[in-house]
C-alpha positions as CSV (number, residue, x, y, z in Angstrom):
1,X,0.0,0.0,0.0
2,X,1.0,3.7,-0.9
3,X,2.1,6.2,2.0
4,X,0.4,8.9,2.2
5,X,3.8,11.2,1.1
6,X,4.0,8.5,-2.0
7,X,0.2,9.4,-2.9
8,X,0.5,13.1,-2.5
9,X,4.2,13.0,-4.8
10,X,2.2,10.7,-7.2
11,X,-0.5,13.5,-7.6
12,X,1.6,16.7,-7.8
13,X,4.1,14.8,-10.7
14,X,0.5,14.1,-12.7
15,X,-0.9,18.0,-11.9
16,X,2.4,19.3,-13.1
17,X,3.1,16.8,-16.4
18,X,-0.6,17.7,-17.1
19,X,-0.6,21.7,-16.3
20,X,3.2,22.5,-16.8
21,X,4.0,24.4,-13.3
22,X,4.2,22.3,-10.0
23,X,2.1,23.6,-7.2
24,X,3.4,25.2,-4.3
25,X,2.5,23.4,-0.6
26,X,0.7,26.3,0.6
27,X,-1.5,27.4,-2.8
28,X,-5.1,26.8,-3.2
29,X,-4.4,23.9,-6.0
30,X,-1.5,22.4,-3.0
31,X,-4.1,22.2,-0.6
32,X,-6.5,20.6,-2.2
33,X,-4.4,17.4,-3.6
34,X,-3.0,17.5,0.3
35,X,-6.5,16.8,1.3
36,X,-7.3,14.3,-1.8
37,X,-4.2,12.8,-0.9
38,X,-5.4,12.2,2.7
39,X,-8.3,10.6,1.7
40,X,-7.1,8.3,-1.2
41,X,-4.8,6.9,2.0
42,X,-7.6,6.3,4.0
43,X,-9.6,4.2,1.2
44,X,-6.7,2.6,0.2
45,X,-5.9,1.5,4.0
46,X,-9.6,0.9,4.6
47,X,-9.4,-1.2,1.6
48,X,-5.9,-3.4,2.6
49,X,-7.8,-3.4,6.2
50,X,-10.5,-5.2,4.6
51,X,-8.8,-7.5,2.6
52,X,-6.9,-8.6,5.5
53,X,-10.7,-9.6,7.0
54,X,-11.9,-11.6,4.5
55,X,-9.5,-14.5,5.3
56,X,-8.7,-16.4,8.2
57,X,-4.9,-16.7,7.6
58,X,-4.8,-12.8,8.3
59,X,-8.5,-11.5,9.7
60,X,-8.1,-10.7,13.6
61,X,-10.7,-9.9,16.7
62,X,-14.0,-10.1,15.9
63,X,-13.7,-11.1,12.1
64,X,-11.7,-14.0,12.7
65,X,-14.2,-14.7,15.2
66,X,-16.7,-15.2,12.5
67,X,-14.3,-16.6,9.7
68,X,-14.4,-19.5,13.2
69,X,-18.2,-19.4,13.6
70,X,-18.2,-20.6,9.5
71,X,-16.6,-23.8,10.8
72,X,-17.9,-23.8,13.8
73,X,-15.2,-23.5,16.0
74,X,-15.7,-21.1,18.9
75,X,-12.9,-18.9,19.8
76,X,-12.1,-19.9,23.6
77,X,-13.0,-17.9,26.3
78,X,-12.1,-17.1,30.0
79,X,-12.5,-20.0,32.8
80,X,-12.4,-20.5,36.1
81,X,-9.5,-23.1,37.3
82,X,-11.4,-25.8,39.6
83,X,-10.9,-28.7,41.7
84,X,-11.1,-29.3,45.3
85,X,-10.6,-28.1,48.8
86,X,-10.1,-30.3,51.8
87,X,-11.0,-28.2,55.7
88,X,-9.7,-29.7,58.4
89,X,-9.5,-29.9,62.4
90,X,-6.8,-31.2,64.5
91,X,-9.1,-33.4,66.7
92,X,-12.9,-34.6,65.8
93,X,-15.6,-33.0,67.1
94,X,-19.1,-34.8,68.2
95,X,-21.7,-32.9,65.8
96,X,-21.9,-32.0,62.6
97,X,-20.0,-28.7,61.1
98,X,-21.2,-27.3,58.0
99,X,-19.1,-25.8,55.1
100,X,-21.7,-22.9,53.6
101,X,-21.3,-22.8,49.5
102,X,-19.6,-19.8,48.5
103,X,-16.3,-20.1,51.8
104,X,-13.8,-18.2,50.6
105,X,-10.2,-19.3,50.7
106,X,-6.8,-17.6,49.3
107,X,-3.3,-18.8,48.5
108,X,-0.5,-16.8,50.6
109,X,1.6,-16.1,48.4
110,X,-0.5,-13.5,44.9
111,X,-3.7,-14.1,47.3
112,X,-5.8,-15.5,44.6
113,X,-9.2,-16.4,45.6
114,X,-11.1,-19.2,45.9
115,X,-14.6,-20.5,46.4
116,X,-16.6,-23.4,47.5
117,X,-19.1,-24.5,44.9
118,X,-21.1,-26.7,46.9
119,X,-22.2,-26.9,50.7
120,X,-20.3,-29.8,52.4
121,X,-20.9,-31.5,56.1
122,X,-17.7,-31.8,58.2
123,X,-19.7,-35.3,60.0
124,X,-19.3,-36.0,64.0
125,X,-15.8,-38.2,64.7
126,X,-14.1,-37.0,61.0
127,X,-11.1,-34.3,61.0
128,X,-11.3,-33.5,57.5
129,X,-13.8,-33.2,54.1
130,X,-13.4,-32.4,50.5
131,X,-15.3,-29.4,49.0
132,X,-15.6,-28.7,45.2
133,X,-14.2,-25.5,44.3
134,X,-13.3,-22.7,41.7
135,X,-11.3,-19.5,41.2
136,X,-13.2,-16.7,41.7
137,X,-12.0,-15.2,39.2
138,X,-11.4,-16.4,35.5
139,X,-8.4,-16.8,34.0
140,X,-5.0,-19.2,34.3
141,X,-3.8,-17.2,37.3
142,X,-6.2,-19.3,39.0
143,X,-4.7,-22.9,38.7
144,X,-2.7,-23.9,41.4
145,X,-0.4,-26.3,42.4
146,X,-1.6,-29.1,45.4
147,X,-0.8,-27.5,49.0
148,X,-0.7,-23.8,47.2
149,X,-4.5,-22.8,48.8
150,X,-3.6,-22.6,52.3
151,X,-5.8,-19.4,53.7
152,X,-9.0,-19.5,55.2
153,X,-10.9,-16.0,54.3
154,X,-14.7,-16.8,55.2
155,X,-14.3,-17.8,58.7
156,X,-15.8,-21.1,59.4
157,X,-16.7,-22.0,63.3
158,X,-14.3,-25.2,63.7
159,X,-12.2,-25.5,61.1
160,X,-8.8,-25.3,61.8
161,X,-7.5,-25.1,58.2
162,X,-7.8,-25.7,54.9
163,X,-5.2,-26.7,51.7
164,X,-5.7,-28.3,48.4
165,X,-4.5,-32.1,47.9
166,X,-4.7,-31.5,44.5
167,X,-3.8,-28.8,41.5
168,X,-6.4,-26.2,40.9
169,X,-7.1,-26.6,36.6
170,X,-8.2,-25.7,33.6
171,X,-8.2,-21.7,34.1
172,X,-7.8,-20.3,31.1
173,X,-7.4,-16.7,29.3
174,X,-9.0,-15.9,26.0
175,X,-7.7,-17.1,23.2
176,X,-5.0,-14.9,21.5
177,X,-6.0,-14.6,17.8
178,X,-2.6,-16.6,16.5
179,X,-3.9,-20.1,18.6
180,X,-7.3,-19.4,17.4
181,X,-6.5,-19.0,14.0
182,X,-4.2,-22.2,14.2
183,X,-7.6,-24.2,15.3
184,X,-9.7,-22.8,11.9
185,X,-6.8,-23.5,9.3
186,X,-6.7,-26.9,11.0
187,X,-10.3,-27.2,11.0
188,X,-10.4,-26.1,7.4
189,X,-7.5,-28.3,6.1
190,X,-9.0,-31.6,8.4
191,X,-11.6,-33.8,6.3
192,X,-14.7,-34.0,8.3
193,X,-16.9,-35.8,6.2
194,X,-19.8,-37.6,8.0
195,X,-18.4,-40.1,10.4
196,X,-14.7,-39.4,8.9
197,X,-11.9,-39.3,11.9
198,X,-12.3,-35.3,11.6
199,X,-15.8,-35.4,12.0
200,X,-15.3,-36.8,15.4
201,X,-12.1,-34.9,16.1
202,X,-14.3,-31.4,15.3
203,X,-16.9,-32.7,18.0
204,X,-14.5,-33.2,20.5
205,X,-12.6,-29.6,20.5
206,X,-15.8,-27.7,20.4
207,X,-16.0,-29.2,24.1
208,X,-15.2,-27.7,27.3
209,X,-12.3,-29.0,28.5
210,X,-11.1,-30.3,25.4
211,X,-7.3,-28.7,24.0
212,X,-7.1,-31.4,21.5
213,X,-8.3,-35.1,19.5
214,X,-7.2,-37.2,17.6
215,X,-9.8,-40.2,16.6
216,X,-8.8,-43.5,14.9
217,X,-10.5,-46.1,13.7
218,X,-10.7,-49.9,13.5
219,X,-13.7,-51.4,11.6
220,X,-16.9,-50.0,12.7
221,X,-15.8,-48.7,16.2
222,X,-14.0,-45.2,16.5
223,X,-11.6,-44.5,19.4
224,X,-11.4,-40.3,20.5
225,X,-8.4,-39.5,22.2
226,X,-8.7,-36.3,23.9
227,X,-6.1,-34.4,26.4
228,X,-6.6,-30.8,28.0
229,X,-4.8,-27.8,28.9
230,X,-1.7,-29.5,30.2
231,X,-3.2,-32.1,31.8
232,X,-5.8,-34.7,31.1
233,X,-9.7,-34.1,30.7
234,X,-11.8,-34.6,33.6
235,X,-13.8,-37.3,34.1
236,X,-16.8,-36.1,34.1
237,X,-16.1,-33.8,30.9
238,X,-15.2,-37.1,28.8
239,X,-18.2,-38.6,30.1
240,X,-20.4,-35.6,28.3
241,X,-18.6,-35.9,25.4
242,X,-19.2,-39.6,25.1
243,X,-22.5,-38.9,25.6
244,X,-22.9,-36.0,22.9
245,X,-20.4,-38.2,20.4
246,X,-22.8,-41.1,20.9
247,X,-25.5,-39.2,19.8
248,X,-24.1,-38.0,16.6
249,X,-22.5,-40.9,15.3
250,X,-23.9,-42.9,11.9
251,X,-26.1,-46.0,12.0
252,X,-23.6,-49.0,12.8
253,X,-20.2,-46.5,13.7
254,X,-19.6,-46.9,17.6
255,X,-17.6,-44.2,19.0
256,X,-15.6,-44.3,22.2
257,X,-14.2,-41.4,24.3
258,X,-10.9,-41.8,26.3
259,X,-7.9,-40.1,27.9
260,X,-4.9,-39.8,25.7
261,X,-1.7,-40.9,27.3
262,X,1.6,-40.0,27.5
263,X,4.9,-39.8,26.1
264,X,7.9,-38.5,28.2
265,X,10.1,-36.5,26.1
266,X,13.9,-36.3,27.6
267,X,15.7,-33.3,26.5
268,X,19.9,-32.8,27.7
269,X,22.1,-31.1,26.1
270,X,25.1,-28.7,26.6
271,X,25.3,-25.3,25.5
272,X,28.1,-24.0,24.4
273,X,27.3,-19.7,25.0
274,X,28.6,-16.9,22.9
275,X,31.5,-14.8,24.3
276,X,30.3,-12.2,26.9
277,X,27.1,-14.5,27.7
278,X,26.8,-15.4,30.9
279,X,25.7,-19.5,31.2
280,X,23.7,-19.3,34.4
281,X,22.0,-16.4,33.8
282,X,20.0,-18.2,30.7
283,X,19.8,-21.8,32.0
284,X,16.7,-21.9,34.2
285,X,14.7,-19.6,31.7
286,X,15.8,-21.4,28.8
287,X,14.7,-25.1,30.6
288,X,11.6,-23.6,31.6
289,X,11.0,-22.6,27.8
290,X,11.6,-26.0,26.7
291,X,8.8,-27.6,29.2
292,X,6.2,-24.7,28.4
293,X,6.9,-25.6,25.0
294,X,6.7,-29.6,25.0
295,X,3.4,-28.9,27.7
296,X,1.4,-27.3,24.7
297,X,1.9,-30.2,22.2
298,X,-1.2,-32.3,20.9
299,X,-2.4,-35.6,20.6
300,X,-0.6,-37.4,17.9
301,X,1.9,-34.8,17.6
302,X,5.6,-35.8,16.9
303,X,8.3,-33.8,18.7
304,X,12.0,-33.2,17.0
305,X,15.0,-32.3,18.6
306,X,15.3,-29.8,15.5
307,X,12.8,-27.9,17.1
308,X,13.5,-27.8,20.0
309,X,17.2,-26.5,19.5
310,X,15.6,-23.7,17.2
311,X,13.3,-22.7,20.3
312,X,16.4,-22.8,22.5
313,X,18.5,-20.6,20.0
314,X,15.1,-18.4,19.5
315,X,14.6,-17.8,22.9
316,X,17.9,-17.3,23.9
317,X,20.2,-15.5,20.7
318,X,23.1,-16.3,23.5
319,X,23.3,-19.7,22.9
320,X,25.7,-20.5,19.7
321,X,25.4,-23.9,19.8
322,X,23.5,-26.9,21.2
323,X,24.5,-30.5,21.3
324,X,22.0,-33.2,22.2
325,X,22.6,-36.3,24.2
326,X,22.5,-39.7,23.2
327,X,18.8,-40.5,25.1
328,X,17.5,-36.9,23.2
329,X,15.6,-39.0,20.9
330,X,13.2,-37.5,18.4
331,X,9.2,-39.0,18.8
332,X,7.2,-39.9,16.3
333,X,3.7,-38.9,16.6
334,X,1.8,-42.2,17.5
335,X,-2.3,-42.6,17.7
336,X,-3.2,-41.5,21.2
337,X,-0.7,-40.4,23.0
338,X,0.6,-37.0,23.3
339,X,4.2,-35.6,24.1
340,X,4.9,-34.5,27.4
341,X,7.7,-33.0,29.3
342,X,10.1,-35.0,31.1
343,X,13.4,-34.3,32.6
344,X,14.8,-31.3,31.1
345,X,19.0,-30.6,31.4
346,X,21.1,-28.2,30.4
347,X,25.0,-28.2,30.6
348,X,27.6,-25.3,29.5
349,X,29.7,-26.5,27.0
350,X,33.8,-26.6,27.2
């Protein structure tokens, strides 16, 4: 697209070819192709602006939005990270003590919030019971690792305290346009013809819970693998999609929902820094790069070490050269199972 100086040059070399004089900046005839100018940069911007909107490998916000709806995939929103709470007393008591819905607890260190969902019953003779719970507020700052919720806001007559067991999941923040965008061209590119693997594999990511499928099948029976932010899909959310997937499947196709496992992937290698870059400095960011990296892969995916020396050298422009151990082994993608991060180790190079 033209800049605005590069119309306004365009149209004062036309005016003076055309009228034999070239007009001066602050003349009635230079004022007016100033303001033409302006406006042919406008259309011409509004124009590239809507170009850029009519397809999904370069619309953004609320376009790309409906370039998703056309495929029906659903941009992802906010959610709230849940899981469980367990209260607690030191020594049993001889009555019942009741948890209201809606205690509030907090984790001492960023004192994020969090709230029972449900009433519970501490019973006579017990020291402890498990509440569900859920941020109260949306977002991934809500997930928590297991001990992290350790505060006691609402004050609850004869409870003592209060931690998680478990980690606090599946908070999420909406999703940027890039991820979402990644989901449509897949969606577009994936053959979802009426019982086909993508067929199944689009049901399954429209679901809560659901980060990604992968479907195979053997005969007349079709196998959905589905794994979640990070982590494996709740229970009770592959239990709803079996039931929706059952529901939807041709006459004499049976479908079956289950967790994907997973596939360890070791990563060592030394590091040999460019002069003036300082090793440790790098080291902990760099490993913690490499396991955000491996924790967003998908079902069926297959990891390289290729890659993941260009997200070491990408992230860190210190690094002149990495050199992989022996047990760094590339992974081939394989039905089911996604990649995981295992032990990650670094080494500075001689």
């Amino acid at each position: 697209m033209e800049s605005y100086k590069e119309i306004l040059e365009r149209m004062k070399r036309e005016y003076t070819e055309r009228s034999g004089s070239r007009p001066e900046d602050v003349s009635d005839i230079g004022i007016r192709l100033q303001v033409m100018a302006g406006e042919v940069y406008r259309l011409q911007a509004r124009t590239d602006w809507l170009l850029r909107q009519a397809f999904p490998q370069t619309a953004g916000g609320e376009r790309l939005d409906m370039h998703g709806m056309e495929r029906g995939i659903k941009r992802r929103g906010r959610e709230k990270a849940r899981g469980s709470l367990t209260f607690s007393r030191y020594v049993p008591v001889s009555f019942d003590l009741v948890i209201p819905k809606g205690t509030i607890c907090a984790s001492s260190g960023e004192a994020v919030e969090y709230e029972t969902t449900e009433e519970a019953v501490l019973r006579a003779g017990s020291v402890t019971v498990s509440v569900p719970a859920a941020a109260v507020l949306e977002g991934s700052g809500g997930n928590a690792a297991p001990g992290y919720i350790n505060t006691l806001i609402t004050e609850v007559n004869g409870i003592n305290y209060v931690t998680n067991p478990k980690a606090f999941s599946g908070g999420t923040d909406p999703e940027p346009d890039e991820d979402y965008r990644k989901r449509i061209l897949a969606g577009i590119g994936r053959l979802e013809g009426f019982g086909s693997p993508g067929y199944f594999e689009g049901i399954a990511l429209e679901h809560e819970g659901v980060r990604s499928a992968q479907a195979g099948v053997a005969g007349s029976v079709v196998t959905v693998y589905v794994w979640g932010d990070g982590a494996a899909v709740p229970a009770d959310a592959i239990a709803a999609l079996q039931e929706e997937i059952s529901g939807r499947c041709p006459i004499g196709v049976t479908a079956e929902v289950k967790s994907a496992s997973t596939k360890k992937i070791a990563v060592g290698a030394s590091l040999k820094m460019r002069e003036g870059v300082d090793y440790s400095a790098v080291s902990a960011s760099l490993a913690s790069a490499v396991k955000a990296w491996l924790g967003r892969r998908s079902v069926g995916e297959s990891v390289y070490m290729a890659d993941i020396q260009r997200l070491i050298m990408d992230t860190e422009p210190g690094v002149g050269r990495v050199t992989f151990v022996d047990s760094s082994r590339d992974h081939e993608g394989a039905l089911g199972v996604v990649p995981a991060a295992g032990m990650v180790v670094f080494s500075e190079a001689a």
